[in-house]
C-alpha positions as CSV (number, residue, x, y, z in Angstrom):
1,X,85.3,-9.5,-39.7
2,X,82.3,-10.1,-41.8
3,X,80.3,-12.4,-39.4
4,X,80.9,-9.9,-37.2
5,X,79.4,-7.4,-39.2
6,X,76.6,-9.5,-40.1
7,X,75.6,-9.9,-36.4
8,X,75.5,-6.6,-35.6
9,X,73.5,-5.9,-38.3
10,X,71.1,-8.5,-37.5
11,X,71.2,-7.6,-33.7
12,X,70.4,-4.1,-34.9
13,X,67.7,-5.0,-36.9
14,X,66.1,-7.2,-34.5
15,X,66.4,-4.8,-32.1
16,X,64.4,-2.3,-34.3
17,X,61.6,-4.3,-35.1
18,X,61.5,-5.3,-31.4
19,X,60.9,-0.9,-31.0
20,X,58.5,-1.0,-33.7
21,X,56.3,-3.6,-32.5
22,X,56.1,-1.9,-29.1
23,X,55.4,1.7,-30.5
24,X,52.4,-0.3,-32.8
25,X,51.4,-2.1,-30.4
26,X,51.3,1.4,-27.8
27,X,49.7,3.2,-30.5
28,X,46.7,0.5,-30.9
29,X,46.4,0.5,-27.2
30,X,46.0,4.2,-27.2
31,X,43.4,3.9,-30.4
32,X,41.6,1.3,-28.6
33,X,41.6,3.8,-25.3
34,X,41.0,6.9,-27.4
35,X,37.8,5.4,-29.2
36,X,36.7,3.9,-26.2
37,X,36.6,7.1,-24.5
38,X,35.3,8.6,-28.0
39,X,32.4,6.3,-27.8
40,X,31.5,6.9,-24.2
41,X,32.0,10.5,-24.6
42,X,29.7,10.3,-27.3
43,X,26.8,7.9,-25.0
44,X,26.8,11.0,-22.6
45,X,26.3,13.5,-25.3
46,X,24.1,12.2,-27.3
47,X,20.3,13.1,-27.0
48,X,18.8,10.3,-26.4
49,X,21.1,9.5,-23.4
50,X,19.9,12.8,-22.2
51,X,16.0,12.1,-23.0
52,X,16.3,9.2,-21.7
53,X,17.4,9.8,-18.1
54,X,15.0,12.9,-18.0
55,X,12.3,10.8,-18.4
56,X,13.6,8.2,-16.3
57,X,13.8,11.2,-13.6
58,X,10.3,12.2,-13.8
59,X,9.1,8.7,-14.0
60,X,10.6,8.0,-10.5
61,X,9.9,10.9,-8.9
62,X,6.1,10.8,-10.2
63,X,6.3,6.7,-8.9
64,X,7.2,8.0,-5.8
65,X,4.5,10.6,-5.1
66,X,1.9,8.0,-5.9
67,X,2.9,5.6,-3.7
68,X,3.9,7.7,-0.6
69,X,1.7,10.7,-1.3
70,X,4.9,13.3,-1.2
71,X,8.2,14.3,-3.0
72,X,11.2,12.5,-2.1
73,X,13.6,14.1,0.4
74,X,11.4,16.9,1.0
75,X,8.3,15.9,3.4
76,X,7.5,17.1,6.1
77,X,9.3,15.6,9.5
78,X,6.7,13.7,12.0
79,X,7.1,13.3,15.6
80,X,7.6,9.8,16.7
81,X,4.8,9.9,18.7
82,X,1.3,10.7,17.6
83,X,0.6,12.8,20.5
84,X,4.3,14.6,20.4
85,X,3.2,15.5,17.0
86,X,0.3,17.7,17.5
87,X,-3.3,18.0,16.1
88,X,-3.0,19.5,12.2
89,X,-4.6,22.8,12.4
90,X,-7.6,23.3,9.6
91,X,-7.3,25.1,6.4
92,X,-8.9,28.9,6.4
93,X,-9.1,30.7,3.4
94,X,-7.0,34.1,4.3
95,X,-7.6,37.1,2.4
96,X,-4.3,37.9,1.1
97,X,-3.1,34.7,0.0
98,X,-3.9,34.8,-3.4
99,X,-1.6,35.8,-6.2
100,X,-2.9,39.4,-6.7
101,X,-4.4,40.0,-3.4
102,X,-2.8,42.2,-0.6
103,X,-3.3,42.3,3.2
104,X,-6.5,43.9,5.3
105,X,-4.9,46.8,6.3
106,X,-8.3,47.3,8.5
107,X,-7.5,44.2,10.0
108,X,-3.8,45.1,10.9
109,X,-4.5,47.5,12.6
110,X,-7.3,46.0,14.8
111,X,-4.5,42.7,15.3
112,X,-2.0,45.6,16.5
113,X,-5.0,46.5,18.7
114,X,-4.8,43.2,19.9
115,X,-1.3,42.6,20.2
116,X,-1.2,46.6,22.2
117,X,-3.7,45.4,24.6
118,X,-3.1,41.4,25.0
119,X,-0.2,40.2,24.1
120,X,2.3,42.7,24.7
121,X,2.2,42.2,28.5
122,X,4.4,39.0,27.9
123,X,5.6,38.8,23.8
124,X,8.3,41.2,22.6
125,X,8.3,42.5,19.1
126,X,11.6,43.2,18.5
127,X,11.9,44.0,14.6
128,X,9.0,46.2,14.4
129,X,9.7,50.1,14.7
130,X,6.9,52.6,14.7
131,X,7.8,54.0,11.7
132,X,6.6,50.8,10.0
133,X,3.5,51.2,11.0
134,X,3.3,54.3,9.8
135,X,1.1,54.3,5.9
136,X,0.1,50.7,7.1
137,X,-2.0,50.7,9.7
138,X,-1.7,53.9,11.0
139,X,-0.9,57.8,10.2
140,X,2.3,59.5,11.0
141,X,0.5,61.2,14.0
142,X,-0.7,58.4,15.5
143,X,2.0,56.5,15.1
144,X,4.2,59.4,16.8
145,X,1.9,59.8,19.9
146,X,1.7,55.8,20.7
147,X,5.6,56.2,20.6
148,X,5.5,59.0,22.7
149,X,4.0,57.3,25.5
150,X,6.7,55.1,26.0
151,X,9.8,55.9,27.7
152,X,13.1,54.8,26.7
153,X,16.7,55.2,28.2
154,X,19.2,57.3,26.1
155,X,22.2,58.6,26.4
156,X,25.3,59.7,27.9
157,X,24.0,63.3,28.1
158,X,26.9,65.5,28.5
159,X,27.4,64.8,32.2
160,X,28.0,61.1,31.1
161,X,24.7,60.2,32.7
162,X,21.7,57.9,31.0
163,X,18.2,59.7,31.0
164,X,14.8,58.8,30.0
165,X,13.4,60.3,27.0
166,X,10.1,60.0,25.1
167,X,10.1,57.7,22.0
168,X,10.4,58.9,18.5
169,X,9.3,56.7,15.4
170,X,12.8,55.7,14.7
171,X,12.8,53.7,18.1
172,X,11.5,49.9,18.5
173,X,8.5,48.3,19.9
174,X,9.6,47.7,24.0
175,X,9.9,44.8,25.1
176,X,8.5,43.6,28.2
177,X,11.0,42.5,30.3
178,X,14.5,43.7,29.9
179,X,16.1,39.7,29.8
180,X,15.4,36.3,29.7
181,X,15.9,35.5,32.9
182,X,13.1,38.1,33.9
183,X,10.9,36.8,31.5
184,X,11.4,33.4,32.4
185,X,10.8,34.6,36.3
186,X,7.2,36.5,35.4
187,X,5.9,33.1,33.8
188,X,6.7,30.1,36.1
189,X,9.9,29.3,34.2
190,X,8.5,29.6,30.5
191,X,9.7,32.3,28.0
192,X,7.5,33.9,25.8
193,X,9.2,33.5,22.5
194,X,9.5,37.1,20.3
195,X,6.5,37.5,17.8
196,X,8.3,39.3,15.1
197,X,8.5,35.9,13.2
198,X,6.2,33.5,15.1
199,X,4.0,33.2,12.0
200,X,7.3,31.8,10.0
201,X,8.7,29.7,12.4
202,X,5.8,27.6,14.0
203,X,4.2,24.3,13.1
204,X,4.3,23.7,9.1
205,X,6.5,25.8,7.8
206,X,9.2,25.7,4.5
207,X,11.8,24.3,6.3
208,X,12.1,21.2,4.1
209,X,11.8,23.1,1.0
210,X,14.6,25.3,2.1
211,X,16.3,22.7,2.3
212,X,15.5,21.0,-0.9
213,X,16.0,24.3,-2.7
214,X,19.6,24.4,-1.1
215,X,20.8,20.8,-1.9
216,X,19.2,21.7,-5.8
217,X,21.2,25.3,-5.9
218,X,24.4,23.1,-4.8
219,X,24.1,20.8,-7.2
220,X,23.5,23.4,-9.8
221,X,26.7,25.2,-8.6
222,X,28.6,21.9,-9.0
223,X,27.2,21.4,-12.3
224,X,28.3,25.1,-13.7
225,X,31.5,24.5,-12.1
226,X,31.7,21.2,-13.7
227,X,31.2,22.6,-17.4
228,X,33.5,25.3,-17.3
229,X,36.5,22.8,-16.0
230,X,35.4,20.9,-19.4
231,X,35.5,24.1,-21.4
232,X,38.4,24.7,-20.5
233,X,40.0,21.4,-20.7
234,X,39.3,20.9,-24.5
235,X,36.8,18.2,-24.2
236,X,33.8,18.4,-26.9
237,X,30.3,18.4,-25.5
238,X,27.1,19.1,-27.8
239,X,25.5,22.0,-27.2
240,X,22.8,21.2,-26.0
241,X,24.2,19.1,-23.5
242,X,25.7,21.9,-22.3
243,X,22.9,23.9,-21.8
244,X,21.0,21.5,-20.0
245,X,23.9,20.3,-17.9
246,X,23.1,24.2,-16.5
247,X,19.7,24.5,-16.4
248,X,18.4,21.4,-16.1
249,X,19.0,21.8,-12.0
250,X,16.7,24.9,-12.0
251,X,13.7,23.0,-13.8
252,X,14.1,20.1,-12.0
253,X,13.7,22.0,-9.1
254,X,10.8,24.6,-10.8
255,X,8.9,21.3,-11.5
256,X,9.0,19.4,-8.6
257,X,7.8,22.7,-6.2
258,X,4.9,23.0,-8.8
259,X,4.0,19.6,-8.1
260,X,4.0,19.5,-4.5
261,X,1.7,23.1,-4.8
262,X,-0.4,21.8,-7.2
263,X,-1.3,18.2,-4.8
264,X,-1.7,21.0,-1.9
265,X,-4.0,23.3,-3.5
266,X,-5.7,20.1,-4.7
267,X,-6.4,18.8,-1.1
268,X,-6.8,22.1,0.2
269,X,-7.4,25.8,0.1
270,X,-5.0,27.2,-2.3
271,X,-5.5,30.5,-0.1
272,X,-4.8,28.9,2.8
273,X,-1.2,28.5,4.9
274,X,-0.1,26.1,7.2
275,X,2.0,28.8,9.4
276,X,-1.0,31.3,9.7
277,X,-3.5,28.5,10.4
278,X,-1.6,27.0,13.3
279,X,-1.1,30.3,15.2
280,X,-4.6,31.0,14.5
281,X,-5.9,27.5,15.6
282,X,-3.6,27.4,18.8
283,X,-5.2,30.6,20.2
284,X,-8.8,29.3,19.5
285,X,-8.0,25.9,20.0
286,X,-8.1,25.9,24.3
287,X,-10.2,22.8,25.5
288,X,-10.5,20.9,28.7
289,X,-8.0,18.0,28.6
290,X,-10.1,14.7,27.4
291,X,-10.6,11.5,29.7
292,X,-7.0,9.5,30.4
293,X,-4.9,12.8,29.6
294,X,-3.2,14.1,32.6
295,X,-1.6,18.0,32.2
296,X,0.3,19.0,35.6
297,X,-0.1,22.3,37.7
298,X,0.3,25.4,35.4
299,X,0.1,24.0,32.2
300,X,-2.9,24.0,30.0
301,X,-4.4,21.3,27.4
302,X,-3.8,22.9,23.5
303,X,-4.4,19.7,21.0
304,X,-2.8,22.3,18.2
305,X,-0.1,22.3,20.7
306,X,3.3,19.2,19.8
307,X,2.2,17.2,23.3
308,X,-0.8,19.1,24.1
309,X,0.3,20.5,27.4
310,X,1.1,24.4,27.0
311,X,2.7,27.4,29.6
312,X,0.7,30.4,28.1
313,X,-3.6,30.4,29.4
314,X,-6.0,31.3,27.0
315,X,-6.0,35.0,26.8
316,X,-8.7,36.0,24.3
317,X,-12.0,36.2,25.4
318,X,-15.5,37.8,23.2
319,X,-15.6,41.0,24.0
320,X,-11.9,41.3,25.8
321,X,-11.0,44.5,23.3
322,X,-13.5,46.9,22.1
323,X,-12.4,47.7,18.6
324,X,-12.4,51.5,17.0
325,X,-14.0,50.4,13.9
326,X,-17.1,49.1,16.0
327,X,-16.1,45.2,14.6
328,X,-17.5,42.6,16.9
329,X,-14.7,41.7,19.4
330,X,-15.1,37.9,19.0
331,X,-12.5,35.2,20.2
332,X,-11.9,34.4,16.5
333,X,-12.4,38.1,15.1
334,X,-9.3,39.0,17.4
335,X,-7.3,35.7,16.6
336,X,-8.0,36.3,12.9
337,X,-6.9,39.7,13.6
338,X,-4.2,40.0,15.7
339,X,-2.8,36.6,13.4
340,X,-2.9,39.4,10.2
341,X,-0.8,41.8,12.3
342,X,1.8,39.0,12.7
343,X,1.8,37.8,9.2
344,X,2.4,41.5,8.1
345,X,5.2,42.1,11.2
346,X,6.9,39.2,9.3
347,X,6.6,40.1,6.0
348,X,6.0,43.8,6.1
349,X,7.2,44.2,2.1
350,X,4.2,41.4,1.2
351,X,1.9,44.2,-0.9
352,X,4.9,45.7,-2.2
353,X,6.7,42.2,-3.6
354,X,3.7,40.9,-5.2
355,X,3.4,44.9,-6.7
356,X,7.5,44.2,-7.9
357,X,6.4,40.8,-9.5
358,X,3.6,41.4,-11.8
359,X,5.6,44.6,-13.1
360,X,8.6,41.7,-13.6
361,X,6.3,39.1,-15.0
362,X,4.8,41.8,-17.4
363,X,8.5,43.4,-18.3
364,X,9.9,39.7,-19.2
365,X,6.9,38.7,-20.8
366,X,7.1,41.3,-23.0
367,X,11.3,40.9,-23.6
368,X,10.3,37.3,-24.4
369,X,8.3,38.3,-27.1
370,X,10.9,40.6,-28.3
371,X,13.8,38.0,-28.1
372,X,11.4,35.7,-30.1
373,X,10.5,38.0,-32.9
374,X,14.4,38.9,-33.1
375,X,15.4,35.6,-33.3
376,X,12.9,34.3,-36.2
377,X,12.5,37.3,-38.2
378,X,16.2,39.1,-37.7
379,X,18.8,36.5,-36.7
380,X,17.2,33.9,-38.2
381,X,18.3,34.8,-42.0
382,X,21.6,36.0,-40.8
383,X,22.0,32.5,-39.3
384,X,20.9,30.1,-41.9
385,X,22.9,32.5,-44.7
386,X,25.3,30.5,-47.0
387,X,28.1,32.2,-48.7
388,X,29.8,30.4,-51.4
389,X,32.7,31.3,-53.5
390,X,33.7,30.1,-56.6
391,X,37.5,31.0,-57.6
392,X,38.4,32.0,-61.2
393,X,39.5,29.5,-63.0
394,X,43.4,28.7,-64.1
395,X,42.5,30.0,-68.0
396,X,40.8,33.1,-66.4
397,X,43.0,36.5,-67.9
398,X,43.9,39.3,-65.7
């Protein structure tokens, strides 16, 4: 009876240390796994990791520019082909490229001149209504008469009928031919594109930094999403890790645009623009085709032009308009002009944006100022206060 006791004490026992050497053991693993990930929680907190890949960042990205002349993922995209690609139009200081400067309204309303008289026999302008003209380029009554002389269908009257009315200022710039296939069938097969946004959309333009803008915004979406799953999951990040983690996206993406303007306006005009000069260079640019280069029946040799062959003709000509203002009618007068009138037809609120942004640049500079005062000379006490409190001692009488 007492051996059998005795072994199952000792099975008992040995059992028990058998369960405390696993739970020690499963508690060092889970030390060893909890200050590992401690310790590499830390490495991505700390500062230096944070410095240090910044720097690392900017080091590449400058590397890069100096050795290919352009920002990573963002350059422009080439042709294959030299002569696909098209000759790069020059740089031309225009007059309301600059930071404070606004458009020639003179100017606008000579290009509309232009446009009336030229190009309006083939090219639509589909998102300009007279009333936008109106305070630009012309007065209310003018702008009401030129509407007045076009006709437009309207309707059901109340015989259910459609009937042709006079235009008011609410109504839109006609188009010249009421489809495609019309248009296509008035110009040997070619259709002449609609010049509300031509100046936006041609040879040069933002597309790659749109693009880079939009992978930066993701990735700055991600990274706010990514903080406040770690807020709310407990973990412990530094604060300014946390901040960065944020906002780091945006300056990245502040610094890298500054550096690609700051290389253009080094090269270049800094009131110049790509978009502008191409429109303006392809309707001055008409040559005779040079030796070896072939352009078949009804095209026409533009080097501006991606492969140099072209469906629309030269159409301006010195003297082809006679302008109100007595200005010179010259085959670059009118393509400066009439190039104006389409910059301003897509971006009609120009003038009254870069009004908005000196009024925001003045309000926030100022609220910066505030914040910065308020911060050293208000919150700065409160924050660096230190309460202390001493309890009465135990031999202290009530």
């Amino acid at each position: 009876m007492l051996s059998r006791l005795a072994a199952g004490a000792f099975k008992k026992a040995a059992s028990g240390g058998a369960l405390n050497a696993t739970r020690s053991s499963s508690v060092r693993f889970a030390s060893s796994q909890a200050s590992s990930s401690s310790g590499f929680e830390a490495f991505m907190t700390s500062r230096t990791t944070l410095a240090s890949m910044t720097v690392f960042t900017a080091g590449t990205i400058a590397w890069y520019t100096h050795l290919y002349g352009d920002l990573p993922f963002i350059g422009e995209v080439h042709a294959s082909h030299l002569s696909d690609e098209g000759l790069h139009p020059q740089a031309y200081p225009w007059s309301h490229k600059g930071i404070l400067d606004t458009f020639d309204h003179a100017s606008i309303r000579r290009g509309y001149q232009v446009y009336r008289e030229v190009c309006a026999a083939c090219h639509s302008l589909d998102r300009i209504a007279w009333r936008n003209l109106v305070g630009v380029s012309h007065t209310a009554d003018e702008a009401r008469v030129m509407a007045e002389e076009v006709e437009y269908t309207d309707g059901p009257n109340g015989e259910g009928e459609m009937f042709q009315r006079p235009g008011k200022l609410a109504d839109y710039m006609p188009a010249p031919y009421p489809n495609e296939e019309a248009a296509r069938a008035g110009n040997a097969g070619a259709y002449p594109p609609d010049l509300s946004l031509i100046v936006k959309a041609r040879h040069g333009g933002a597309v790659s930094d749109c693009l880079f803008l939009l992978a930066v915004d993701l990735w700055l979406d991600c990274a706010l999403s990514l903080r406040w799953s770690r807020a709310r999951s407990g973990l412990k990040r530094s604060s300014l890790y946390s901040l960065l983690q944020v906002d780091f996206g945006f300056v990245l993406k502040q610094v890298l645009l500054w550096l690609k303007n700051l290389r253009q306006h080094l090269t270049v005009d800094p009131k110049s623009s790509p978009l502008i000069d191409y429109v303006f260079s392809l309707l001055t640019g008409y040559i005779d085709p040079p030796a070896g280069v072939e352009i078949r029946e009804g095209m026409n040799y533009n080097p501006y032009f991606p492969g140099g062959a072209i469906s629309m003709a030269r159409v301006l000509f010195d003297g082809l308009v006679e302008y109100d203002d007595g200005t010179a009618a010259t085959t670059s007068q009118m393509a400066k002009d009439v190039v104006t009138f389409l910059n301003w037809a897509a971006e009609p609120e120009h003038d009254e944006r870069k009004k908005y942004g000196i009024k925001a640049v003045i309000i926030f500079s100022s609220l910066f100022v505030i914040s910065l005062y308020v911060k050293r000379f208000k919150w700065g006490p409160v924050k660096n206060r230190k309460i202390l409190y001493n309890p009465p001692s135990g031999n202290a009488r009530h």
